[in-house]
C-alpha positions as CSV (number, residue, x, y, z in Angstrom):
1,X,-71.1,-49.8,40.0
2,X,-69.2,-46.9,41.5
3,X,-71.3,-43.9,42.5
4,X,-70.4,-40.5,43.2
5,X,-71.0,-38.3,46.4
6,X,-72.8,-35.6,44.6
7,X,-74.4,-32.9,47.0
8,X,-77.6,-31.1,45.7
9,X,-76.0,-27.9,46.7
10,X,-73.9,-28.6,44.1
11,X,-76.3,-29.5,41.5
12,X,-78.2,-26.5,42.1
13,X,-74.7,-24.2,41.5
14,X,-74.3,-25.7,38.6
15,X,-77.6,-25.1,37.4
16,X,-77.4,-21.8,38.2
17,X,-74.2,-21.5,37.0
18,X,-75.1,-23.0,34.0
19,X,-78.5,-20.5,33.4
20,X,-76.3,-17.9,33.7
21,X,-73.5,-18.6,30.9
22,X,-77.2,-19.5,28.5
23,X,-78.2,-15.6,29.8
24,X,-75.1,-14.5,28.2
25,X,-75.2,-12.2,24.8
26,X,-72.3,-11.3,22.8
27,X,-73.3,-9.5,19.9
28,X,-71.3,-6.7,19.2
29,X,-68.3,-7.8,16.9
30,X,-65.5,-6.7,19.4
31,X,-62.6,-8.4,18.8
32,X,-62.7,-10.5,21.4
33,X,-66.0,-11.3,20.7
34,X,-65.5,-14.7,18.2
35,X,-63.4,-16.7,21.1
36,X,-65.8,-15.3,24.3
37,X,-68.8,-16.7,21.8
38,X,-66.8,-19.9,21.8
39,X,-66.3,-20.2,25.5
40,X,-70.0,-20.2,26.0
41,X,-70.9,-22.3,23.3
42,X,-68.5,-24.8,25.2
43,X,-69.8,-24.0,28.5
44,X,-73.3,-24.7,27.6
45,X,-72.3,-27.4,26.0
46,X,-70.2,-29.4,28.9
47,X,-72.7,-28.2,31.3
48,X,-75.5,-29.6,30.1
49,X,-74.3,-32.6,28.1
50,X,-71.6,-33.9,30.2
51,X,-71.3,-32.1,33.8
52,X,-75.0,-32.4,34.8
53,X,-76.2,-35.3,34.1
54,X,-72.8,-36.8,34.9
55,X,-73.2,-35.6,38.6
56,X,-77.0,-36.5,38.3
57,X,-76.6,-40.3,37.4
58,X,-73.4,-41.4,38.1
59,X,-74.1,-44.9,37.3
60,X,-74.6,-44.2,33.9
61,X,-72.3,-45.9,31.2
62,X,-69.4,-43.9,30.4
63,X,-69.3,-42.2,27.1
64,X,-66.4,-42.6,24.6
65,X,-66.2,-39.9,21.5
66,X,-64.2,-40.9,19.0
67,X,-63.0,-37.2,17.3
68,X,-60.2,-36.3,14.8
69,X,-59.7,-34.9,11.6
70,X,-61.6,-36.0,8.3
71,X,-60.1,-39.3,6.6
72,X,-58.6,-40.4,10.3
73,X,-60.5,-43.6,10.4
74,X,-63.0,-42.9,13.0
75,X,-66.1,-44.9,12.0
76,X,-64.2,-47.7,10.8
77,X,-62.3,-48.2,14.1
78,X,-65.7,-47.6,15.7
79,X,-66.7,-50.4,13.5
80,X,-63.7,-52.3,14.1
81,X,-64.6,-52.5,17.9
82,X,-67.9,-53.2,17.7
83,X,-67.7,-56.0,15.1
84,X,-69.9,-54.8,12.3
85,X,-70.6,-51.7,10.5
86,X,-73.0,-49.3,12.6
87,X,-71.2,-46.4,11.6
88,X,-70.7,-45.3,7.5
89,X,-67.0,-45.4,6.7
90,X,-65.8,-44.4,2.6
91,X,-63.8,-42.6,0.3
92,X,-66.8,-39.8,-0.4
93,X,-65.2,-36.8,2.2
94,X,-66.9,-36.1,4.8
95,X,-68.4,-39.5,5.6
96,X,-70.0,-39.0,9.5
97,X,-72.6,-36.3,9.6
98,X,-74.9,-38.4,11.6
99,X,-72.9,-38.9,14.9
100,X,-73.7,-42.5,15.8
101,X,-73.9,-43.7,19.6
102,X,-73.3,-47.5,20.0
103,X,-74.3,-49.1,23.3
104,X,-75.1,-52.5,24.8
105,X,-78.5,-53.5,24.6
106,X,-79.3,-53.4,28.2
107,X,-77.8,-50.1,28.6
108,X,-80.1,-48.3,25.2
109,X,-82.8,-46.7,27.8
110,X,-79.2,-44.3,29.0
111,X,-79.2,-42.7,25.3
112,X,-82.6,-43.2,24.0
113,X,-83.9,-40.0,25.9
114,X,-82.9,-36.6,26.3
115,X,-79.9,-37.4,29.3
116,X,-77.4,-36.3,27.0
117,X,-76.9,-34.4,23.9
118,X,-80.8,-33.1,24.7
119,X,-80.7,-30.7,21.7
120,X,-80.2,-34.0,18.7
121,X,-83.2,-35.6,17.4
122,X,-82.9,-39.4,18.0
123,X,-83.2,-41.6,15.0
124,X,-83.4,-45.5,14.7
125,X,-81.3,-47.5,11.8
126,X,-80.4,-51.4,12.6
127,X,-77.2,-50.3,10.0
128,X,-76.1,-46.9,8.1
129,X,-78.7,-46.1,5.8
130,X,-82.0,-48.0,7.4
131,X,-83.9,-46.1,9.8
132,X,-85.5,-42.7,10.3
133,X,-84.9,-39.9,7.6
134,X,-82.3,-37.2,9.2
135,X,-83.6,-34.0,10.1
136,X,-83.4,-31.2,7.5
137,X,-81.4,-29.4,10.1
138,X,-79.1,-32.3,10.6
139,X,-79.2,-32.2,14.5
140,X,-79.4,-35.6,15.2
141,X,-77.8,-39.0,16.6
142,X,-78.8,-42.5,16.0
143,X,-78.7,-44.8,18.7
144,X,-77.6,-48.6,18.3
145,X,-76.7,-51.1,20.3
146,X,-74.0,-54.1,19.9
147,X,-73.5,-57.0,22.4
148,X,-70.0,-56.1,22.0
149,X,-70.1,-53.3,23.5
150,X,-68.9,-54.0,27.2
151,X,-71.6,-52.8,29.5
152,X,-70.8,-49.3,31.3
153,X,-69.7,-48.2,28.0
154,X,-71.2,-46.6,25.0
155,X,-69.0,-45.2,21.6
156,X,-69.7,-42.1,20.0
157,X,-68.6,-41.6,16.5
158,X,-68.6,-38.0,15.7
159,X,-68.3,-35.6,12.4
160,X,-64.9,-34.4,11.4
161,X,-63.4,-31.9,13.5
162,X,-62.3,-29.9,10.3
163,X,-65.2,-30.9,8.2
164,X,-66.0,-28.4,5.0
165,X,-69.5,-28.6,6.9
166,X,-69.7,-25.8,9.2
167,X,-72.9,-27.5,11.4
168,X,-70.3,-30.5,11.4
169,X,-67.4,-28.9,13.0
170,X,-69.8,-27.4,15.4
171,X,-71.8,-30.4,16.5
172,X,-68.5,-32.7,16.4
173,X,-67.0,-29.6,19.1
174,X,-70.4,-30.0,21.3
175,X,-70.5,-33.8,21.5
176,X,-66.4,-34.0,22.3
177,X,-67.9,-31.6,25.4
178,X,-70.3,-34.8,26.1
179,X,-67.3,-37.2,26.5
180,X,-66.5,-38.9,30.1
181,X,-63.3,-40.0,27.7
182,X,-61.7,-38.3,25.0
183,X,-60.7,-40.8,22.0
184,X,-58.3,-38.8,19.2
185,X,-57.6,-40.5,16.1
186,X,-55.4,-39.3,13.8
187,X,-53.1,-40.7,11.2
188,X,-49.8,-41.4,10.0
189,X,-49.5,-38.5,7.3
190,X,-51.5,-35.8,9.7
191,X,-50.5,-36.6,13.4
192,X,-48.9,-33.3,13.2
193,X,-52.0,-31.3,11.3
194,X,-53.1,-27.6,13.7
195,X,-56.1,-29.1,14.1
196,X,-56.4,-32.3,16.2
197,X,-53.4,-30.7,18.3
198,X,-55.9,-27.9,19.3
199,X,-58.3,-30.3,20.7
200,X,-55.3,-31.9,21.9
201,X,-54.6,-28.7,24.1
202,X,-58.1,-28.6,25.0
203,X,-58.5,-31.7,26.6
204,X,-55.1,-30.5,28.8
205,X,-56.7,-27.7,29.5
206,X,-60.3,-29.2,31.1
207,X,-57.8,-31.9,32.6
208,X,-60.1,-34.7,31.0
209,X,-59.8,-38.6,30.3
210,X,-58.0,-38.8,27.2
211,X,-56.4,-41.2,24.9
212,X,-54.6,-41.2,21.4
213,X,-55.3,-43.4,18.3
214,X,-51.8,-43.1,15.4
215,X,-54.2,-45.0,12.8
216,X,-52.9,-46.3,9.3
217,X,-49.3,-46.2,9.9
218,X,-47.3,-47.9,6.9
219,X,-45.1,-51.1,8.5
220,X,-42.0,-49.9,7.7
221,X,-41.7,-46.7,9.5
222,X,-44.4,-47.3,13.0
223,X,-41.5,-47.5,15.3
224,X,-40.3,-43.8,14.0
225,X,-43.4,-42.4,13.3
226,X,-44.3,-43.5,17.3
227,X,-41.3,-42.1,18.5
228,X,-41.4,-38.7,16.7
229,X,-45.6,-38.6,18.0
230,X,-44.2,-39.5,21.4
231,X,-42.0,-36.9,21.1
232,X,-44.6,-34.2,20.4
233,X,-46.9,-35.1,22.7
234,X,-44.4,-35.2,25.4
235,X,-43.2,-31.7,24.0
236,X,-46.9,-30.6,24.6
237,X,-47.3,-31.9,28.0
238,X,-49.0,-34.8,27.1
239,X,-46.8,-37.7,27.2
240,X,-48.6,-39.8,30.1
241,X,-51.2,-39.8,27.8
242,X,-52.2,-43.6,26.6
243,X,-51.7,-43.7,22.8
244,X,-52.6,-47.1,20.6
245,X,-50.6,-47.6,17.2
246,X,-52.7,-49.6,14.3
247,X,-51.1,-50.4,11.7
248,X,-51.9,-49.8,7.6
249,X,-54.0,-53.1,6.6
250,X,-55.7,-54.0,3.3
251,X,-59.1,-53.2,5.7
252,X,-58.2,-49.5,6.2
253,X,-57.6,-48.7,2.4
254,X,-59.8,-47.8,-0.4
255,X,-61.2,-45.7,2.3
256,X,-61.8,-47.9,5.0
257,X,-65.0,-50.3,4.2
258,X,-64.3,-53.1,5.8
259,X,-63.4,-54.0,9.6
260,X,-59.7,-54.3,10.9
261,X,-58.3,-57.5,12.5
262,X,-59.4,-58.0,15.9
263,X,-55.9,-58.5,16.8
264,X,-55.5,-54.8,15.6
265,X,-58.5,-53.2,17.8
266,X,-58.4,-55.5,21.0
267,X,-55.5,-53.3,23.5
268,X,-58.0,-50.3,22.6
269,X,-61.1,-52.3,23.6
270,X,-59.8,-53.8,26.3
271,X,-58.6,-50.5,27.7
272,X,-62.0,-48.6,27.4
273,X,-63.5,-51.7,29.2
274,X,-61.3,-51.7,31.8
275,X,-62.0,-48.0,32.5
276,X,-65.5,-49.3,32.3
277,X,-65.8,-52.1,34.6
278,X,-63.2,-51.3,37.1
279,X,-64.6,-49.6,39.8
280,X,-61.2,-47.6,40.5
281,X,-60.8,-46.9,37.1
282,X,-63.9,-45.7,36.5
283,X,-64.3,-43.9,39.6
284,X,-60.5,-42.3,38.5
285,X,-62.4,-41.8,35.0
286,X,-65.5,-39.8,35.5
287,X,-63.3,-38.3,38.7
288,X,-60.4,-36.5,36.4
289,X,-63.0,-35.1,33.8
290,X,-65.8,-33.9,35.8
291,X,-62.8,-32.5,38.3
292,X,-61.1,-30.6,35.5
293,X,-64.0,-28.9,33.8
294,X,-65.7,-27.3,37.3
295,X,-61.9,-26.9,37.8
296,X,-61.3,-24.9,34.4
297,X,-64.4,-22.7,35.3
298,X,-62.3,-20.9,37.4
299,X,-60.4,-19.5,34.1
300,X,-63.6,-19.8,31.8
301,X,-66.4,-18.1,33.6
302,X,-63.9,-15.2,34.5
303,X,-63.2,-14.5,31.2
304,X,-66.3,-14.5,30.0
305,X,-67.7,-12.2,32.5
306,X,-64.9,-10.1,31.2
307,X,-66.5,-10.1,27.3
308,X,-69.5,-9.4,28.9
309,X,-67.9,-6.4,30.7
310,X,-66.2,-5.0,27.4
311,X,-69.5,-5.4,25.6
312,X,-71.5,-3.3,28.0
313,X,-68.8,-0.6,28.0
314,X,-68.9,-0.5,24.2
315,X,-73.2,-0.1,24.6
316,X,-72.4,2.7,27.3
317,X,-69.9,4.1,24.4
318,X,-72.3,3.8,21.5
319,X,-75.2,5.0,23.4
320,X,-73.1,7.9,24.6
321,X,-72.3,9.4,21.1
322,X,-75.4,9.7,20.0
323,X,-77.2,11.2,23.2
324,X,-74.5,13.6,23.6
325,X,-75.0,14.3,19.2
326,X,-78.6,14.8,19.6
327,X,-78.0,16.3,23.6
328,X,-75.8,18.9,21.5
329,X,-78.1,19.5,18.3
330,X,-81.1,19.9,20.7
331,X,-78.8,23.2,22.5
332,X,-78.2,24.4,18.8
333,X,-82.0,24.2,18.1
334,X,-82.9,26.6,21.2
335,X,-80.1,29.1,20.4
336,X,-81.4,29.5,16.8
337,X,-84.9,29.8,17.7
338,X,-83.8,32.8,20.1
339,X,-82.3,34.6,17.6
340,X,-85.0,33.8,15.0
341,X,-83.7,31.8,12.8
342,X,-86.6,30.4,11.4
343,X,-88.0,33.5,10.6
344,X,-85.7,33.4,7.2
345,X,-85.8,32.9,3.3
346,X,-89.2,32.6,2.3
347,X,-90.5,32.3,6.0
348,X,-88.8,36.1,6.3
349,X,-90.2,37.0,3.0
350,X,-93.6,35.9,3.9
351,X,-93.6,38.1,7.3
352,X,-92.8,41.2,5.4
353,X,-95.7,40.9,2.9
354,X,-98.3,40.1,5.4
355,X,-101.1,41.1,5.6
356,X,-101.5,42.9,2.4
357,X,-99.4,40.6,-0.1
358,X,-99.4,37.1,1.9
359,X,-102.9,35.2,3.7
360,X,-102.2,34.1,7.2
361,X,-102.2,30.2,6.2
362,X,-99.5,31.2,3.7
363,X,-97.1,32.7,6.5
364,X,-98.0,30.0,8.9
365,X,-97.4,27.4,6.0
366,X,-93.7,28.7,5.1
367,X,-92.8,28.9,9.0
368,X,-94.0,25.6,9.0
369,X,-91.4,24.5,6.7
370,X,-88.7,26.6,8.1
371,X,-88.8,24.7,11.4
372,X,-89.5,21.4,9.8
373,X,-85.9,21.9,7.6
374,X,-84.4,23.2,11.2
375,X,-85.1,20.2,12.8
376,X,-84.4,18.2,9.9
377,X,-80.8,19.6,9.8
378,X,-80.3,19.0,13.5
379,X,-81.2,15.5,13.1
380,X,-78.9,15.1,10.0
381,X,-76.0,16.9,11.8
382,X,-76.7,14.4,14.9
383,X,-76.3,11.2,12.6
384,X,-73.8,12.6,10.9
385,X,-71.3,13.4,13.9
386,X,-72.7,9.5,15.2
387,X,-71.4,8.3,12.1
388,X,-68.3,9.7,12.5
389,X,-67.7,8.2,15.7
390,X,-69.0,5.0,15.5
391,X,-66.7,4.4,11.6
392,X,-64.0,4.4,14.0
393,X,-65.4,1.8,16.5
394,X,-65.3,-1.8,16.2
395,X,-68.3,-2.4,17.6
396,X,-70.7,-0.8,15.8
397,X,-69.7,-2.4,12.4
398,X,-73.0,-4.2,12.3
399,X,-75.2,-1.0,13.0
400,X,-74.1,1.3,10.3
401,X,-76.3,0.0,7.6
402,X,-79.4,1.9,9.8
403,X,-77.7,5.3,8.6
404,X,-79.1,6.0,5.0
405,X,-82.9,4.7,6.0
406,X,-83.0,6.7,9.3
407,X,-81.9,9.4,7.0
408,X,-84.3,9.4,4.4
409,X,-87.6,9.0,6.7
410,X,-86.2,11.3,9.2
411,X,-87.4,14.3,6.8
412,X,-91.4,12.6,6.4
413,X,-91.5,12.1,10.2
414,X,-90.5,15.6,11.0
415,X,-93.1,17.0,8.5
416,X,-95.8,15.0,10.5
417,X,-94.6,16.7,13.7
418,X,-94.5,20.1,12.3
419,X,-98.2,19.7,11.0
420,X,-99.3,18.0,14.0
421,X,-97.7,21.3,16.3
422,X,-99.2,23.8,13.4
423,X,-102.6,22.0,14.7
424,X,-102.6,22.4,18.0
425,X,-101.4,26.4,17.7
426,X,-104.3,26.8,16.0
427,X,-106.3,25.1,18.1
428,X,-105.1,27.2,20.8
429,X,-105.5,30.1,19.0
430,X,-109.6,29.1,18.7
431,X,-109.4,29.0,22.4
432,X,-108.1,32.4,22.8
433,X,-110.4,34.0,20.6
434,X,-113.6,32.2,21.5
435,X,-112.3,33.5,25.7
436,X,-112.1,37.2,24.2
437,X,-114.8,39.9,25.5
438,X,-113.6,42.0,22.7
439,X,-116.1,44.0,20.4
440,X,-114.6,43.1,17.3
441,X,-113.8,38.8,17.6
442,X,-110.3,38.5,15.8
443,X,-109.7,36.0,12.9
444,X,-108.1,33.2,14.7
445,X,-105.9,32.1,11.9
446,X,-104.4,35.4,11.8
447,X,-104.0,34.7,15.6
448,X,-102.2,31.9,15.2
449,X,-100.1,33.2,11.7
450,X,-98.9,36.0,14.6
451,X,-98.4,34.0,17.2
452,X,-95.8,31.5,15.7
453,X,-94.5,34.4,14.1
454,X,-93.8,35.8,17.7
455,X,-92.3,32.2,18.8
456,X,-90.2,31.7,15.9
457,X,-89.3,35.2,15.0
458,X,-87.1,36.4,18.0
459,X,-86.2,39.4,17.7
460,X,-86.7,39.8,14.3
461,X,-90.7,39.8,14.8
462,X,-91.3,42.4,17.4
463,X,-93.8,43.7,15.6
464,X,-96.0,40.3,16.0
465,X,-96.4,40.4,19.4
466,X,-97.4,44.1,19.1
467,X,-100.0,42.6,16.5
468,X,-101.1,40.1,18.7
469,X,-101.8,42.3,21.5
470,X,-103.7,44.6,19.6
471,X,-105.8,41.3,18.6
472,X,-106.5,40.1,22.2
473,X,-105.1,42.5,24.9
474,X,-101.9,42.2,26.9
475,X,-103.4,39.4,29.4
476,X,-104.8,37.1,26.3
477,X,-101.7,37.7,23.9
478,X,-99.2,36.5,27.6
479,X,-101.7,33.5,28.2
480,X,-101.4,32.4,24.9
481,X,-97.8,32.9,23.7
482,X,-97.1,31.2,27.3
483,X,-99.3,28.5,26.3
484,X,-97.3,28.7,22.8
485,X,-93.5,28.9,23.8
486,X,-94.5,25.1,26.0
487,X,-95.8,23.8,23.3
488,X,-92.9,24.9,20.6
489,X,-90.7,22.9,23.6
490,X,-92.5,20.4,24.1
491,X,-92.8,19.3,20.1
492,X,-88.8,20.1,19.3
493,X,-88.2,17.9,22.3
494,X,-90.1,15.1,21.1
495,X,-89.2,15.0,17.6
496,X,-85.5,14.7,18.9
497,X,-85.9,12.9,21.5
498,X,-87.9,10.0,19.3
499,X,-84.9,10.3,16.4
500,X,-82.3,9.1,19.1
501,X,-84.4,7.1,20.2
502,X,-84.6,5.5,16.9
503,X,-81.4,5.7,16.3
504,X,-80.7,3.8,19.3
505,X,-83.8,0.9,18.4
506,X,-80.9,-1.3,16.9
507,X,-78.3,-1.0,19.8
508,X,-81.2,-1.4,22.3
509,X,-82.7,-4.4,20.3
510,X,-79.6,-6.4,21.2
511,X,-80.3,-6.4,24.9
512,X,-76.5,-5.6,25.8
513,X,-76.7,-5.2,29.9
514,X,-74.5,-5.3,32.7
515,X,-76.3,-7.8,34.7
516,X,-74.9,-11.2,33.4
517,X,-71.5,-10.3,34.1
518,X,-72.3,-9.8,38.0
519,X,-74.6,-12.9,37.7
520,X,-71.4,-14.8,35.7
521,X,-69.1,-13.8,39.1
522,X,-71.8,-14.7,41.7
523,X,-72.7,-18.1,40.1
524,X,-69.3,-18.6,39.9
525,X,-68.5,-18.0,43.3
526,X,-71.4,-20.0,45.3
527,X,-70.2,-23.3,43.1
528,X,-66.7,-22.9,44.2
529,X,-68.7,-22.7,48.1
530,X,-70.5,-25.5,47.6
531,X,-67.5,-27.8,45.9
């Protein structure tokens, strides 16, 4: 059995290669976004079923995954070269949603275990339909073995490529990423079909073992249906590409139930034995598709550290806009509590009755909720101008639907704040008057009615801090309105601060950071060191 040189330098790239594609995240829907998910999906995929333990265990059996489009005839040729029905073949569309590995009994202990395909449950069955139940999930294989299976070779039949079934299409893309050798089977009426001819590409593409199967092809026109697939596949780069023609037989109709003709399978079998047994050819084999996916990384991992990129800069965009929103609402803020806005409407009203027509927890209470509805309205006017900006990026499509809740609890958390800031004044204010040496001990609600009268006011409440010093003397009224002018900061800063911040929860939740693009690039590099 041929092995391969495999340093573990090289092993330990690739698995450091490999931990960073699984580190990537992608979840802003930029438009790039879709294919750069795809690319690591594959990666992951070929990495750890194929690439890994590939170089690992060489001597393992090669792996054969039968793949096309629904209806092609896949489990009926896999059937077919096996010599009895392992794999469910029928009219009912799709048929496969169990892939189904085939092996030779000596070789089960490769496939039984977690080598390859490590994500699918393994399930027994001696024929379709015996066996273990499949998973609700439907990530699973079942393993069975044939003794006409040539050793060094096991057959994967896999779901439809363009199955209805999403998890189909997806789990028949990661196990065509398994393959040592690709096996497409199409048909007489759809050898021309988008699909198959995408995978088609692919294969070019990662430079891997590939062959063709033109299934079901009427008698009377095989020699020009050949020619005119030749002809594509030549147009498409692809014409050294071995390609087996089987005929329409009474076996392949009504669905494909029963087994075709030896005669019919045998060039097929005895090529993917060949590949097998031969040492050259299997050494030229596992060679040309390892070679051509650490080769295509060079494209791949590039291009992924380049969504990467373009996801970070759209976090560093989105981030932006709303700390320079809230930055510029928190400015606004401080100029209107230097002129005194808050000191206005009923707050204003309240200031000119007092004390004869309005208590001291009255005035405090409607300044209160004049800075509670100014913060509120600098939060609003933040959101508002985030909004604006982020309708017209692409990748905050998924975060707008935060707007209207962050909206309507923004108004009960600033209320909290304001009371909680209205309680420490007037703790402060307790301070002040219990420090006093005065004669007559001022009322330390009135204290505290003046004093965020004097913070609030500008220069609309003079008169306050004349109150105030009246009250407790020039030294105790500057102590305290020092005292009250850091705390005034200290709460506006915090209630805006915590509204970006919240307003930022969802973006930060997703974890979008520039390290896995540098860590993409390195990996990159040391494997192309050690090849």
């Amino acid at each position: 059995m041929v092995t391969l040189d495999v340093r573990p330098q090289l092993l330990d790239a690739l698995s450091a290669l490999r931990d960073s594609v699984a580190a990537v995240r992608l979840p802003l829907p930029l438009p790039g976004a879709p294919r750069a998910r795809q690319t690591r999906a594959e990666l992951l995929a070929q990495l750890d079923d194929y690439l890994v333990p590939r170089l690992r265990e060489p001597e393992a059996p090669l792996l054969a995954v039968i793949g096309g489009s629904t209806g092609a005839g896949k489990s009926t040729l896999v059937n077919s070269l096996v010599g009895r029905r392992v794999s469910e073949a029928g009219v009912l569309r799709p048929t496969t949603r169990t892939p189904v590995l085939v092996c030779h009994p000596d070789e089960h202990h490769w496939f039984s275990g977690v080598r390859v395909l490590p994500q699918l449950t393994r399930v027994r069955g001696t024929h379709p339909g015996d066996g273990d139940e499949e998973p609700a999930e439907g990530r699973a294989i079942r393993v069975e073995t044939a003794d006409a299976v040539p050793r060094g070779l096991a057959l994967l039949d896999a779901p439809d490529i363009d199955s209805l079934v999403v998890g189909s299409r997806e789990l028949a893309a990661e196990l065509i990423c398994a393959a040592d050798i690709w096996v497409m089977v199409t048909t007489a009426s759809r050898y021309a079909d988008a699909v198959p001819w995408h995978l088609l590409r692919t294969a070019k593409e990662y430079d891997a073992t590939l062959i063709t199967v033109l299934d079901r092809v009427p008698h009377q026109v095989i020699n020009e249906v050949s020619r005119q697939y030749e002809a594509l596949l030549v147009r498409a780069g692809l014409g050294h590409v071995p390609r087996f023609t089987i005929p329409e037989l009474p076996e392949s109709a009504g669905g494909g139930s029963g087994l075709l003709p030896d005669t019919a399978v045998a060039p097929l079998r005895d090529w993917l034995a060949h590949r097998a047994q031969d040492a050259a050819a299997r050494r030229q084999t596992v060679g040309r598709t390892a070679n051509g996916v650490i080769d295509s990384l060079r494209a791949r991992m590039p291009e992924l550290a380049g969504a990467v990129a373009a996801q970070y800069a759209a976090a560093v965009r989105l981030t932006g806009t709303v700390e320079a929103a809230y930055a510029q609402e928190g400015e606004r803020v401080r100029r209107d509590l230097r002129r005194g806005a808050v000191l206005a409407g009923d707050a204003r009203t309240r200031w000119r009755a007092h004390p004869r027509d309005c208590t001291p927890a009255e005035l405090l209470d409607a300044l209160a909720e004049s800075l509670a509805a100014l913060l509120h309205c600098a939060v609003a006017a933040a959101n508002e101008r985030v909004q604006e900006v982020w309708r017209r990026e692409p990748a905050a499509a998924d975060l707008r639907g935060t707007d209207a809740r962050l909206d309507r609890e923004a108004g009960e958390r600033i209320g909290m704040a304001v009371r909680r800031w209205r309680r420490v004044l007037e703790e402060f204010a307790e301070d002040e008057v219990r420090r006093t040496e005065r004669t007559t001990v001022p009322d330390p609600e009135t204290v505290a009615a003046l004093l965020a009268t004097t913070l609030l006011g500008g220069p609309r409440a003079r008169g306050a801090g004349e109150q105030l010093a009246e009250l407790l003397g020039a030294q105790g009224t500057l102590r305290l309105r020092d005292r009250g002018a850091e705390l005034i900061t200290t709460y506006i800063d915090r209630v805006l601060r915590e509204e970006r911040d919240r307003r930022l929860a969802p973006l930060d939740a997703l974890g979008v950071t520039p390290e896995p693009q540098a860590e993409l690039i390195a990996a990159l590099s040391v494997l192309q060191k050690e090849r």
